[in-house]
ZADO-1210 file (C-alpha; in nm, 4 decimals, padded with zeros to 6 digits):
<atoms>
<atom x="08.3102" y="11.9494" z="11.7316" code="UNK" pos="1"/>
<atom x="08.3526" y="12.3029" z="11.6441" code="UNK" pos="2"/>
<atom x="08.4278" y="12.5544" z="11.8954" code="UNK" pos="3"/>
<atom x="08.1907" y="12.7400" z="12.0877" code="UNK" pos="4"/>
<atom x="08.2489" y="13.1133" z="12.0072" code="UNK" pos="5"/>
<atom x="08.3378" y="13.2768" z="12.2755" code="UNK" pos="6"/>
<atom x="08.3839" y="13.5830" z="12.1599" code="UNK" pos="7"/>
<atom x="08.7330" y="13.4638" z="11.9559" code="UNK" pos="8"/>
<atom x="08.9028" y="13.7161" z="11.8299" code="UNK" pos="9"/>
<atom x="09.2504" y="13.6334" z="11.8401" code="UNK" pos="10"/>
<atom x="09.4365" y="13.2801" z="11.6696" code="UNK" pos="11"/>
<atom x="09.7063" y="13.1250" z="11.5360" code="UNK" pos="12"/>
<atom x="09.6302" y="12.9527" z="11.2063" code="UNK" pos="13"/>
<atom x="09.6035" y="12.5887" z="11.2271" code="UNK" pos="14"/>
<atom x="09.7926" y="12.5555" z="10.8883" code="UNK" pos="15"/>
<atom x="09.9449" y="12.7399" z="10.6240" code="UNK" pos="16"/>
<atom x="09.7306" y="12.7683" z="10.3084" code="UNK" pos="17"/>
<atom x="10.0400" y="12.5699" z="10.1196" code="UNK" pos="18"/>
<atom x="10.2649" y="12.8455" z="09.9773" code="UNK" pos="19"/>
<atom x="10.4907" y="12.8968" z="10.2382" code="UNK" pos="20"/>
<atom x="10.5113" y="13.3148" z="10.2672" code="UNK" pos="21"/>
<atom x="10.3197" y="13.3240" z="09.9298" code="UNK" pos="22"/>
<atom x="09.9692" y="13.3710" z="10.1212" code="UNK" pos="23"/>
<atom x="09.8090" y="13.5647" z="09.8062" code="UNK" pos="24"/>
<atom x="09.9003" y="13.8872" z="09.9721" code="UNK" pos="25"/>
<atom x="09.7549" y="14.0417" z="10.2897" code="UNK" pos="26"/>
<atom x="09.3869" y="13.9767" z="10.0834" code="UNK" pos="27"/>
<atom x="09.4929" y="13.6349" z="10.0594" code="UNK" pos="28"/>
<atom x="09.5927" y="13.6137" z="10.4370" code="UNK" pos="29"/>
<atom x="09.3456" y="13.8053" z="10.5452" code="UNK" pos="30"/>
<atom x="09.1165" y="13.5630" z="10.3234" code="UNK" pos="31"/>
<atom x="09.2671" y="13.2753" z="10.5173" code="UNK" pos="32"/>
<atom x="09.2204" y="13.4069" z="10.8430" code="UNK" pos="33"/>
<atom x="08.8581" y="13.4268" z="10.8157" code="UNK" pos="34"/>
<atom x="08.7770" y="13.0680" z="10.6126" code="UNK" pos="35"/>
<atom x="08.9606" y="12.8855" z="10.9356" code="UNK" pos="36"/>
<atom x="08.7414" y="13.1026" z="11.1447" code="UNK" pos="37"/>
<atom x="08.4412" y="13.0423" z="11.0252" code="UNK" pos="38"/>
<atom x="08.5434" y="12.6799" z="11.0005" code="UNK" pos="39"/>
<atom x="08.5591" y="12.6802" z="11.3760" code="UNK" pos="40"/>
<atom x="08.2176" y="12.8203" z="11.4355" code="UNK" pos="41"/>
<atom x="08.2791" y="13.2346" z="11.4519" code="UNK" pos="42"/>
<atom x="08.0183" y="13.4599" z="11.2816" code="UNK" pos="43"/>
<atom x="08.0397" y="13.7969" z="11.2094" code="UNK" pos="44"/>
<atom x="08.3839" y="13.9223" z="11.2180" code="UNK" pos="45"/>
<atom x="08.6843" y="14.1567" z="11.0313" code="UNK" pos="46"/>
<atom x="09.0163" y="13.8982" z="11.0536" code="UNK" pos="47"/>
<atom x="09.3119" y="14.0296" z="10.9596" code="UNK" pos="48"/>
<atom x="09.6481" y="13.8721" z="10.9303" code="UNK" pos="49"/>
<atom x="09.8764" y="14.0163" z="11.2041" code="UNK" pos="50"/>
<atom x="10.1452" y="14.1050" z="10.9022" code="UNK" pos="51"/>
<atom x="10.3074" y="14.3611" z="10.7598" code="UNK" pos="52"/>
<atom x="10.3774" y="14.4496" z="10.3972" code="UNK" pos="53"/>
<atom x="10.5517" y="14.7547" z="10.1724" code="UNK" pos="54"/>
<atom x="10.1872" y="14.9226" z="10.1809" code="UNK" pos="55"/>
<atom x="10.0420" y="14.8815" z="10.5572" code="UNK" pos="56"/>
<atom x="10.2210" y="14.8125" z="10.9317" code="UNK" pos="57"/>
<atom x="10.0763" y="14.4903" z="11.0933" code="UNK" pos="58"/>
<atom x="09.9631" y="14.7110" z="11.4428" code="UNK" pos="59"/>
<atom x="09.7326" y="14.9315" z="11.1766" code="UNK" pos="60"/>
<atom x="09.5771" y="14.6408" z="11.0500" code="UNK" pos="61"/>
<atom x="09.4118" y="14.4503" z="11.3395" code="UNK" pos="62"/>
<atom x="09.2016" y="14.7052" z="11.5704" code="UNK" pos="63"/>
<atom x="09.2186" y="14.8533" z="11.8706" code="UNK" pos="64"/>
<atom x="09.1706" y="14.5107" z="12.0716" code="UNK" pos="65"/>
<atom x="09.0936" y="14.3626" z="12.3365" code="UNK" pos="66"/>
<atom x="09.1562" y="14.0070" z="12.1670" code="UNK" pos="67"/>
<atom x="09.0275" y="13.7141" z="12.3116" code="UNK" pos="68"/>
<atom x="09.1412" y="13.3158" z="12.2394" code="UNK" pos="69"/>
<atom x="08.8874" y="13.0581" z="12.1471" code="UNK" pos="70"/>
<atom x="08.8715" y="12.9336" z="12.5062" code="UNK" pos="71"/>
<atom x="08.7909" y="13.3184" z="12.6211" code="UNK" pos="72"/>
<atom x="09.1420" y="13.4094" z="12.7407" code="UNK" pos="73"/>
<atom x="09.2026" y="13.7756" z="12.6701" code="UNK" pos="74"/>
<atom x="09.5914" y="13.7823" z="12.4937" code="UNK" pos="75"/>
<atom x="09.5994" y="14.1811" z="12.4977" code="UNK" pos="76"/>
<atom x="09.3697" y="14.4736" z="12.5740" code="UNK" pos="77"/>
<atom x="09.5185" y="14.7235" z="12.3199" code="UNK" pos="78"/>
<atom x="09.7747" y="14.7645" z="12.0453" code="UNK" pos="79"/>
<atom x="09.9988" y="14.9232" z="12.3184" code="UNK" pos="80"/>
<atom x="09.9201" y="14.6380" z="12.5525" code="UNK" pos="81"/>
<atom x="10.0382" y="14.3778" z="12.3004" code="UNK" pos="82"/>
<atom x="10.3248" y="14.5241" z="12.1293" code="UNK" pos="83"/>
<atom x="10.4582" y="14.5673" z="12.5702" code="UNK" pos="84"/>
<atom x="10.5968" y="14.2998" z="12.7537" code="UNK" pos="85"/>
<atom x="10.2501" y="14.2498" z="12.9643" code="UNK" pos="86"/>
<atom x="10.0494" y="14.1272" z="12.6839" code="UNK" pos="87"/>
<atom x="09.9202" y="13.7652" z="12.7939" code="UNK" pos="88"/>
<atom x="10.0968" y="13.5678" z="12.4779" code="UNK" pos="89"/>
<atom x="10.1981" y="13.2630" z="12.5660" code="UNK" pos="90"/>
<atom x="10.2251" y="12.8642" z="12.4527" code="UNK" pos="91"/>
<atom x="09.8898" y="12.7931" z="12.5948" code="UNK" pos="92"/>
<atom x="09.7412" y="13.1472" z="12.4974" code="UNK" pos="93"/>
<atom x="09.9101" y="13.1616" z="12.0985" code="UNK" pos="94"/>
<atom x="09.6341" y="12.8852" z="12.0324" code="UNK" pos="95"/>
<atom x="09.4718" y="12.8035" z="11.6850" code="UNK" pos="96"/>
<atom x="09.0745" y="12.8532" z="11.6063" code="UNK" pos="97"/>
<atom x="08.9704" y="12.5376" z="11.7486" code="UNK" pos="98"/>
<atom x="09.1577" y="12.6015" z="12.0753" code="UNK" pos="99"/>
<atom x="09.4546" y="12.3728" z="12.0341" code="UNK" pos="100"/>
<atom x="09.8059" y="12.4495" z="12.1472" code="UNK" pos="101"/>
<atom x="10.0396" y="12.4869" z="11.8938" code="UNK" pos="102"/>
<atom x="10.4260" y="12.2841" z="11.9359" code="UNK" pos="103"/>
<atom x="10.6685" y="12.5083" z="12.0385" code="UNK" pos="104"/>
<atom x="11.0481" y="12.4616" z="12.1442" code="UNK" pos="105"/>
<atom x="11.0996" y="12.1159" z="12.2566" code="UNK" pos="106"/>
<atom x="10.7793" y="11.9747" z="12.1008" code="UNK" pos="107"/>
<atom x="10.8415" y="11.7537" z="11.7618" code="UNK" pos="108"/>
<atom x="10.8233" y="11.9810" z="11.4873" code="UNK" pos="109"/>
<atom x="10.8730" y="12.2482" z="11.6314" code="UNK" pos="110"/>
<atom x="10.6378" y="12.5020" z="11.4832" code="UNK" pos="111"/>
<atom x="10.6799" y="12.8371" z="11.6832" code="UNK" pos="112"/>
<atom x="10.7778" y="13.0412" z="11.3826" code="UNK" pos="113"/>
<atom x="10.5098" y="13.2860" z="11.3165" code="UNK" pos="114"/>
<atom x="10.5595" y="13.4834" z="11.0280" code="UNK" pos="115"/>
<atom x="10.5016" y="13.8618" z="11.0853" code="UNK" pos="116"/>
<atom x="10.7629" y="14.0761" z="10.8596" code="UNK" pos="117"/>
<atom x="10.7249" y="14.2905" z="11.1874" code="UNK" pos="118"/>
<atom x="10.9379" y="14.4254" z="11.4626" code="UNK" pos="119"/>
<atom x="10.8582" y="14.4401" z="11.8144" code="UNK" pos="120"/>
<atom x="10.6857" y="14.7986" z="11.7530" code="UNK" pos="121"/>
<atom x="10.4521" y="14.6395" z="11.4996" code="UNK" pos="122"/>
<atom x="10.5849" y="14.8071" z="11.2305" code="UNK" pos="123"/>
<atom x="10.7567" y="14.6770" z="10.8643" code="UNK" pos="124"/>
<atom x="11.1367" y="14.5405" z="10.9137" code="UNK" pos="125"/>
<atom x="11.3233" y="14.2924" z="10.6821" code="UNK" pos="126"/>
<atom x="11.2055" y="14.1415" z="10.3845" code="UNK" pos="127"/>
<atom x="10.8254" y="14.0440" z="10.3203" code="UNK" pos="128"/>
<atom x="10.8358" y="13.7367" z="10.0579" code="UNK" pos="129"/>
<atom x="10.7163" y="14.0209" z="09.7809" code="UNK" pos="130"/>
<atom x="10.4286" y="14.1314" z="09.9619" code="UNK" pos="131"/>
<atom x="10.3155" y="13.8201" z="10.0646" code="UNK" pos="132"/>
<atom x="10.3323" y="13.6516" z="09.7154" code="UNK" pos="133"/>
<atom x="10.6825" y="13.4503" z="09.6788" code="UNK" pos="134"/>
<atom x="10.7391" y="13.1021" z="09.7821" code="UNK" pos="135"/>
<atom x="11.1221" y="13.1255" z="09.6365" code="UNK" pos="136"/>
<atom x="11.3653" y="13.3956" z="09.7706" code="UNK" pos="137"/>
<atom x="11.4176" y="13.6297" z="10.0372" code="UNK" pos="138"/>
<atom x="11.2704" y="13.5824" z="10.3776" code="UNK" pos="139"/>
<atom x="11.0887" y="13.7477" z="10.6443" code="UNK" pos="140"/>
<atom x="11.0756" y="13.8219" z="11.0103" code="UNK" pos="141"/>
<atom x="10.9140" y="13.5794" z="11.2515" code="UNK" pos="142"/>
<atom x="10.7841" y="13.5445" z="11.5866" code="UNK" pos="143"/>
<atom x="10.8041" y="13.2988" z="11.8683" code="UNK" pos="144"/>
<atom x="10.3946" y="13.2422" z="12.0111" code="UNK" pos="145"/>
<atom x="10.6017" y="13.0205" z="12.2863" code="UNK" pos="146"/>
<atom x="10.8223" y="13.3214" z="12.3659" code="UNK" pos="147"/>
<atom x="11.1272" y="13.0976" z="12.4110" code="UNK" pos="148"/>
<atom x="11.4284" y="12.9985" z="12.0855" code="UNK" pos="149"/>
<atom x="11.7141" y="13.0906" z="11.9302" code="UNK" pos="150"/>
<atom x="11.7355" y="13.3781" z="11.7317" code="UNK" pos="151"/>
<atom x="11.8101" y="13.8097" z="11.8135" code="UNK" pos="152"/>
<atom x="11.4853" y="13.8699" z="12.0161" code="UNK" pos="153"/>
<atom x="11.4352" y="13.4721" z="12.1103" code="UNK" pos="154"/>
<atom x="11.1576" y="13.5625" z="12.4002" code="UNK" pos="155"/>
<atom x="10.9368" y="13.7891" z="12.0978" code="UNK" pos="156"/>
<atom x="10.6840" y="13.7251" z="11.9487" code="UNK" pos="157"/>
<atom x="10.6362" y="13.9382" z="11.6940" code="UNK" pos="158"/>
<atom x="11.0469" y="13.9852" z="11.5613" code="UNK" pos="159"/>
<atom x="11.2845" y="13.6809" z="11.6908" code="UNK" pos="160"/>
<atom x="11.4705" y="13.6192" z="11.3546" code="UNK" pos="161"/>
<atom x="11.4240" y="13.6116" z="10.9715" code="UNK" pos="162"/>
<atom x="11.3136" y="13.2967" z="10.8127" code="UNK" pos="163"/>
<atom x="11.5660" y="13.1313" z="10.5716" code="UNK" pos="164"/>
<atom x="11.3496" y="13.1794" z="10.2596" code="UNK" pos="165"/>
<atom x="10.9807" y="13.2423" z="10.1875" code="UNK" pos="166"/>
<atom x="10.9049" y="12.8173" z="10.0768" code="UNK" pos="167"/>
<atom x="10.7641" y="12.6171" z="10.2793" code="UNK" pos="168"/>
<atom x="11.0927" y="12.3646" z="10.3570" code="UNK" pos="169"/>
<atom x="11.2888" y="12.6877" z="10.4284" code="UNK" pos="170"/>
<atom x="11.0140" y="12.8063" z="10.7019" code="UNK" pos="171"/>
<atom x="11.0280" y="12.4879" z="10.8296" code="UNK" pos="172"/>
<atom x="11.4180" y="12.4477" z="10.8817" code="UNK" pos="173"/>
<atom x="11.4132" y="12.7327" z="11.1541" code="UNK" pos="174"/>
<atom x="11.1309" y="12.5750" z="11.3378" code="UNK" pos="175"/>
<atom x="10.8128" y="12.7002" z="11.1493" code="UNK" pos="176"/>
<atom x="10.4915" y="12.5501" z="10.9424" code="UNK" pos="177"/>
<atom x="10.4495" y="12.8794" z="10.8045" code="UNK" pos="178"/>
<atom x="10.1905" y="12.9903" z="11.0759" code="UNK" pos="179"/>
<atom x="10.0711" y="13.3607" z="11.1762" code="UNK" pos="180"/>
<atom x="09.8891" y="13.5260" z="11.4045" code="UNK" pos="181"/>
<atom x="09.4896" y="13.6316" z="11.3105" code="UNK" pos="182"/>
<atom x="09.3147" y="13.9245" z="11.4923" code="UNK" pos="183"/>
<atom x="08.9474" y="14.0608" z="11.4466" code="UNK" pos="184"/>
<atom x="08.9724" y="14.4298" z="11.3910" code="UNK" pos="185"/>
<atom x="08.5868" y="14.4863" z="11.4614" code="UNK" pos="186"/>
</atoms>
């Protein structure tokens, strides 16, 4: 059943580990990343949550690209390439490991949300759930994969609006399943 590798380096997780925004920190996202990977039949590679925190900028953390989807669709050749409007993110490119699309605006539940705690330069803006490690208060900045929504920057997908909260039920109430975006930094 698994997929093929070819050559994945880019995702959307196909769940949230249960916490909402409290992913165990970036180790704990990171962590995350790389389990559903493997799940899905990838060997072999760095996966790093696409996230920024009080210590480290998401663009620093995932490599210089190019990124790949599991059905071998590159989604950006660089950092520069993906943080521009030409990067190849899209509803049927933002897919999880084992190539599935993920529901978007329109689709029931919506679940376009992608939590980043990033603006559209990649770098730290708004809250961050403490790091990564609250499931209570505060809130973070997320991104639509669909590139469509409500929201400040509705068409981004890095830094459309803040979530309500950090929970699970508050990620959930803007149109979220407390999903993010996984890149291989080797």
């Amino acid at each position: 059943m698994g997929m093929k590798d070819k050559g994945m380096s880019f995702f959307v997780t196909s769940m949230n580990p249960g916490k909402g925004a409290d992913l165990g920190g970036l180790a704990g996202a990171d962590a995350h990343c790389a389990a559903l990977a493997q799940a899905a039949g990838s060997k072999g590679k760095n996966w790093k949550a696409y996230l920024s925190s009080s210590q480290e900028n998401a663009r620093d953390r995932i490599g210089k690209g190019p990124w790949m989807n599991a059905k071998g669709v590159v989604v950006a050749t660089s950092v520069e390439n993906l943080l521009s409007d030409a990067n190849n993110l899209t509803k049927d490119n933002a897919i999880d490991e084992k190539g599935m699309v993920i529901n978007g605006r329109g689709d029931t539940p919506n679940r376009h949300d992608m939590m980043t705690a990033s603006n559209a330069k990649g770098m730290l803006e708004g809250g961050t759930c403490n790091d990564w490690t609250s499931s209570g208060e505060g809130s973070v900045l997320v991104g639509h994969h669909d590139r469509v929504g409500g929201g400040a920057a509705p068409t981004s997908w890095s830094s459309a609006h803040p979530s309500r909260a950090c929970g699970m039920e508050a990620l959930r109430a803007t149109g979220g399943e407390g999903l993010y975006y996984c890149f291989a930094a080797n």
